[in-house]
RODOVEX-478828 format. One record per residue (C-alpha): residue in one letter; x, y, z. Coordinates in steps of 0.1 Angstrom, whole numbers, padded with zeros to 4 digits, always signed. Example, Ala and Ser with C-alpha at 12.3 -4.5 7.8 and 13.67 -1.06 7.14 Angstrom:
2
A+0123-0045+0078
S+0137-0011+0071
This chain:
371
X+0924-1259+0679
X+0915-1233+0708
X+0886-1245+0732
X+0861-1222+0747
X+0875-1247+0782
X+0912-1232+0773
X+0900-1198+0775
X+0880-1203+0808
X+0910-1223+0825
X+0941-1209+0812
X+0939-1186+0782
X+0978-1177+0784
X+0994-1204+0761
X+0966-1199+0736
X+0967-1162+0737
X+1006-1165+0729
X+1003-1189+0701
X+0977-1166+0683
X+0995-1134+0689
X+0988-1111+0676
X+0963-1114+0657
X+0941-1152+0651
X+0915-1169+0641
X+0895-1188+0669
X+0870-1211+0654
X+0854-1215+0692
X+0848-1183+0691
X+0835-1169+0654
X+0862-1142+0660
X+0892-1131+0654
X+0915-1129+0687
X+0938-1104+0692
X+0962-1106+0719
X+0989-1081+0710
X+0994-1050+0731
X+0999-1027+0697
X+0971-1041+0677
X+0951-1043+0709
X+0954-1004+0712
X+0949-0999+0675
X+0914-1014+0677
X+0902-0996+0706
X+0911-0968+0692
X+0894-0969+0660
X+0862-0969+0667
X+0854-0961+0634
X+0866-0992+0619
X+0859-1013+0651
X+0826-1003+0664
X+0807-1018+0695
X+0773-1005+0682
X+0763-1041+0667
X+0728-1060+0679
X+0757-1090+0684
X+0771-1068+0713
X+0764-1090+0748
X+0762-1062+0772
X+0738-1048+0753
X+0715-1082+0747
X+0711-1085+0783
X+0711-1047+0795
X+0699-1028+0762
X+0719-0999+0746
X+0745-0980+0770
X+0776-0959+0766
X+0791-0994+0767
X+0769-1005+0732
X+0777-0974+0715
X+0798-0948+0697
X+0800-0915+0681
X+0774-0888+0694
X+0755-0913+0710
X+0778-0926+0729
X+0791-0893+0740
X+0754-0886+0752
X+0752-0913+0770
X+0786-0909+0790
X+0787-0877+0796
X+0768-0872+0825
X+0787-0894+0842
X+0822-0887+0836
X+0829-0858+0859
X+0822-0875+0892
X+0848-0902+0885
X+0878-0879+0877
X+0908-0885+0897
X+0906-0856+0919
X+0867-0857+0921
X+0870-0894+0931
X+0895-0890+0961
X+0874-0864+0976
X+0843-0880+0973
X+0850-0917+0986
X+0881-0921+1003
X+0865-0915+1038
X+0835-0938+1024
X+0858-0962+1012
X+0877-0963+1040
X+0852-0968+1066
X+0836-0993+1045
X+0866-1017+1044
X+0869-1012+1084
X+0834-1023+1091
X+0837-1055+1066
X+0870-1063+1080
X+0861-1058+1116
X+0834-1080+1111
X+0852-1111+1104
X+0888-1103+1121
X+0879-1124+1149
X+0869-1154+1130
X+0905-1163+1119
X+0895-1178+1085
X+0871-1163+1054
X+0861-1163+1019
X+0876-1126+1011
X+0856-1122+0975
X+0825-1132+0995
X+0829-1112+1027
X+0850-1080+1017
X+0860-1076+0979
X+0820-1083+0971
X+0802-1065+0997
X+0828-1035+0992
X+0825-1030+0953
X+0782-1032+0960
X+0787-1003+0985
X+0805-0983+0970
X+0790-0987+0936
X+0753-0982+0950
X+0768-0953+0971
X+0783-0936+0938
X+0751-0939+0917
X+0730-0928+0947
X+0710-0962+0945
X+0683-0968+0970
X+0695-0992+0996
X+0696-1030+0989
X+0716-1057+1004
X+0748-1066+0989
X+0737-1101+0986
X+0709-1095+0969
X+0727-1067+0948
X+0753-1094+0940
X+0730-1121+0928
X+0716-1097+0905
X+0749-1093+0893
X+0763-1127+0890
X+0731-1139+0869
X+0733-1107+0847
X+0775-1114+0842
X+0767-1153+0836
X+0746-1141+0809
X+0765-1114+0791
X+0791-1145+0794
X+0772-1172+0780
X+0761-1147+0751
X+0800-1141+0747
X+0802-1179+0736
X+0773-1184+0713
X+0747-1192+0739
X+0714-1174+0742
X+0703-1147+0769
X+0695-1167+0799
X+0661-1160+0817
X+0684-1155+0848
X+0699-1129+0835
X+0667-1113+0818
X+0649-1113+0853
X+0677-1099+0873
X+0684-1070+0850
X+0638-1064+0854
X+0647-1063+0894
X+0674-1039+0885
X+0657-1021+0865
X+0630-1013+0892
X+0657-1005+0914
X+0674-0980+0898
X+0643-0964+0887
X+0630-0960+0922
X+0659-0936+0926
X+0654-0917+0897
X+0633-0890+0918
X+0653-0885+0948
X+0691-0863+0946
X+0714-0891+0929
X+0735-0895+0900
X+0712-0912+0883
X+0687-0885+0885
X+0711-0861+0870
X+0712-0887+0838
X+0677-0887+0837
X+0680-0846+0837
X+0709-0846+0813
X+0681-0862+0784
X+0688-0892+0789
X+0656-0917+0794
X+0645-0944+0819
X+0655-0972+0797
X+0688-0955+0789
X+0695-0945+0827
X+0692-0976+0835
X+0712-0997+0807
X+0741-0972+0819
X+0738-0976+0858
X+0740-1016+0850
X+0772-1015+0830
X+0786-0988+0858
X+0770-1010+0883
X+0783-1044+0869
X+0814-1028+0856
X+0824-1012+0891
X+0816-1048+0906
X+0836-1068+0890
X+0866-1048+0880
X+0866-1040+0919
X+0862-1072+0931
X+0886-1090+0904
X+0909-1065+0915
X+0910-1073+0947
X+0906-1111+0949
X+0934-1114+0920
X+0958-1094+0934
X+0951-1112+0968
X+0959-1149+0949
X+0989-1133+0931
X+1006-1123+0962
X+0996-1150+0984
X+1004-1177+0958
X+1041-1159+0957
X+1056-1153+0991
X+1086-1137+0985
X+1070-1111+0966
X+1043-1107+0989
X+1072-1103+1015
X+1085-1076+0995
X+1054-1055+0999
X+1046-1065+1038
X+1087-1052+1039
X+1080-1020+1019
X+1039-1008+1017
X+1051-0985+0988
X+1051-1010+0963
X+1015-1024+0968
X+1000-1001+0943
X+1025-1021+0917
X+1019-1050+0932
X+0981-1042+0922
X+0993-1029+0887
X+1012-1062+0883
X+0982-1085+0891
X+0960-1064+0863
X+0987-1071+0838
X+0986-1108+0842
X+0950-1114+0854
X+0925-1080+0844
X+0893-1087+0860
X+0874-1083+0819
X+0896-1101+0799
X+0883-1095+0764
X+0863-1063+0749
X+0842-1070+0718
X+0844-1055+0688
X+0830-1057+0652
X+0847-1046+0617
X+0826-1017+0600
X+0849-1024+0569
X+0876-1048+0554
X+0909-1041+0568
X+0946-1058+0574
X+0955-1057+0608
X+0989-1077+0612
X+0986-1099+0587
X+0951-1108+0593
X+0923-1100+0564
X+0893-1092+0585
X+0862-1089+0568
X+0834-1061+0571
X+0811-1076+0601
X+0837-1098+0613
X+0836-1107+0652
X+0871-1091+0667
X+0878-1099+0702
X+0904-1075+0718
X+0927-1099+0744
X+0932-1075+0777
X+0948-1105+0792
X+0967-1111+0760
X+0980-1076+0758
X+0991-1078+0791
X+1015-1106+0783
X+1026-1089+0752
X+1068-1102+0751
X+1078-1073+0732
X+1065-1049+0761
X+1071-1068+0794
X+1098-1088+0800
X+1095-1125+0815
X+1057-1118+0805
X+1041-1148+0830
X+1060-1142+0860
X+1045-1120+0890
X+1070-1089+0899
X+1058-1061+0925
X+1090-1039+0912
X+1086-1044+0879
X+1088-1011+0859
X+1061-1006+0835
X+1034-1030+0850
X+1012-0999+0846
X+1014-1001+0810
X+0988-1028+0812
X+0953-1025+0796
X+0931-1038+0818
X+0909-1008+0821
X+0907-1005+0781
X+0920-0977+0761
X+0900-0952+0737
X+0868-0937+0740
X+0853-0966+0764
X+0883-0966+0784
X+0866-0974+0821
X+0852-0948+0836
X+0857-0958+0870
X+0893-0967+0871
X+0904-0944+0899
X+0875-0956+0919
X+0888-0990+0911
X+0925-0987+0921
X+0913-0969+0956
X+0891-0993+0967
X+0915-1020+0961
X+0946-1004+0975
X+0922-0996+1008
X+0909-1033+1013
X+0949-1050+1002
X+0965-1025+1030
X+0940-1029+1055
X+0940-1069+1045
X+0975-1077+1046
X+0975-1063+1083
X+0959-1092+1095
X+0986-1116+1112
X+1003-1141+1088
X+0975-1138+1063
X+0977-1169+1036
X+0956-1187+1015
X+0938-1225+1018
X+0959-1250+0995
X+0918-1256+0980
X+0916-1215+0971
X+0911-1217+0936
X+0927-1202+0906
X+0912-1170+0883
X+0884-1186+0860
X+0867-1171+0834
X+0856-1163+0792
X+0849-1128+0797
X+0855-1117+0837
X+0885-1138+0850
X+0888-1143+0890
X+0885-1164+0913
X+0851-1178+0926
X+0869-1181+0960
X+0896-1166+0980
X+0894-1185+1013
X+0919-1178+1036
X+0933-1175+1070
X+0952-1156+1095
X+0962-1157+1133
X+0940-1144+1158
């Protein structure tokens, strides 16, 4: 029987041993952890809808382009999908990005050792995240424990448990936060202006918020344990830069920062062999679908070079495919390169591994380097 404690540790065996499609007791779900079905699901929204009061996000944040679909959905993301394009992205952070990861690496360079998710990958996604929405200021600390208690909960709620009062009182703080910049020139603002309402400006700045956080930070502090837990691949990339944007891709494929998407079963349907019923719990595997055999090849090992790494779904697929993806992948591309500059980087033998239900990383990435 699958334990919620295999999940958290090391979902892979599991994942392969219900693929596709399975039942997880643990969970009240079905699992599915094939790249195909995966796909198939989240792109039927129709038949496998988000917009269920069981949904996690929204228990702890309320209703958000996240919670919903159809019209409503498309109400409450469209005001925020042109300033994340690809091009539109590029030109407006690049420089921002850039100089962000200077500062947060100059600041500890000296040192010679550091906790990278607590000291760059961390302070970096807040930044940039606050900077995109046009957020008043706030320190990334305090910005990050808001976070951590509001992702603990939408967690916890994942595996049966009840909204924690944690979570409820970070998202209030939020809240206030991201209505204080409702008035002044921001993104938000322009949501608010588009129709939408406090309530529902604010449920959508937390999941873009949250969402930018941790599929930034996962980003970077996985793809930092993959290569520095595999040295002749990491010498591959300090030999030829070029391949770090794989590299990244690779690490996404076998670790995605949000390992599962939720989904519920509008009617009764087949899906590989599996009879799922109307209102049936159907968790979509991201990490399963990235180990999918019959798309990648030798689907546990780490390869910089290999192929189709970008054929993972990390980032989701459908209409709630993430919205700010190409932030994602520049952020993290900036902080590896300007990372893996620093003199014989590697990682303390007590680093841990990626941990995690629903966001999968690790809660550490201490390391050090020659000064």
């Amino acid at each position: 029987m699958t334990t919620l404690a295999e999940l958290e540790d090391d979902p892979h065996p599991a994942l392969a041993a219900l693929r596709p499609v399975g039942w997880v007791d643990a969970l009240n779900g079905w699992v599915v952890s094939s790249r195909e079905h995966a796909m198939q699901v989240m792109r039927d929204p129709e038949t496998f809808t988000v917009d269920d009061p069981r949904f996690s996000t929204a228990q702890v944040v309320g209703p958000s382009m996240l919670s919903l679909d159809g019209t409503a959905h498309a109400a409450h993301r469209a005001p925020f999908e042109k300033p994340f394009g690809l091009a539109e992205t590029r030109a407006r952070f690049a420089d921002v990005v850039s100089q962000t990861v200077d500062d947060l690496v100059g600041a500890i360079v000296a040192s010679g050792s550091s906790d990278l998710r607590r000291t760059v990958a961390g302070p970096l996604s807040v930044a940039v995240v606050a900077y995109s929405l046009g957020l008043p200021p706030a320190s990334a600390a305090t910005v990050l424990g808001w976070y951590e208690a509001i992702s603990d909960s939408v967690t916890g709620v994942s595996a049966g448990r009840p909204v924690t009062a944690e979570g409820a009182e970070a998202f209030a703080l939020l809240h206030a936060h991201v209505a204080a910049g409702i008035d002044s020139p921001s993104l938000v603002a322009e949501a608010a202006r588009a129709g939408l309402g406090v309530d529902e400006v604010v449920a959508n700045a937390a999941v873009l918020m949250f969402g930018g956080i941790e599929t930034t930070e996962g980003m970077i502090t996985n793809a930092l344990w993959h290569l520095l837990n595999h040295r002749s691949q990491l010498d591959l990339v300090l030999a030829d830069p070029s391949l770090l944007a794989n590299a990244v891709e690779e690490s996404l494929r076998l670790e995605p920062a949000a390992a599962v998407v939720d989904r519920y079963a509008t009617r009764d349907i087949s899906l590989a062999g599996a009879s799922i019923r109307r209102g049936d719990f159907v968790i979509v595997s991201l990490a399963g679908a990235g180990r999918d055999p019959l798309v990648f090849s030798d689907p546990d090992t780490f390869d910089v070079r290999r192929p189709n790494a970008r054929r993972h779904l990390a980032f989701a697929s459908g209409p709630h495919i993430c919205l700010g993806m190409h932030l994602a992948r520049l952020e993290a591309l900036t902080a590896l390169t300007r990372l893996l500059q620093l003199p014989d980087l590697r990682l303390d033998p007590e680093s841990p591994a990626p941990h995690g239900l629903v966001f999968r990383k690790p809660s550490a990435v201490k390391v050090h380097w020659d000064t």
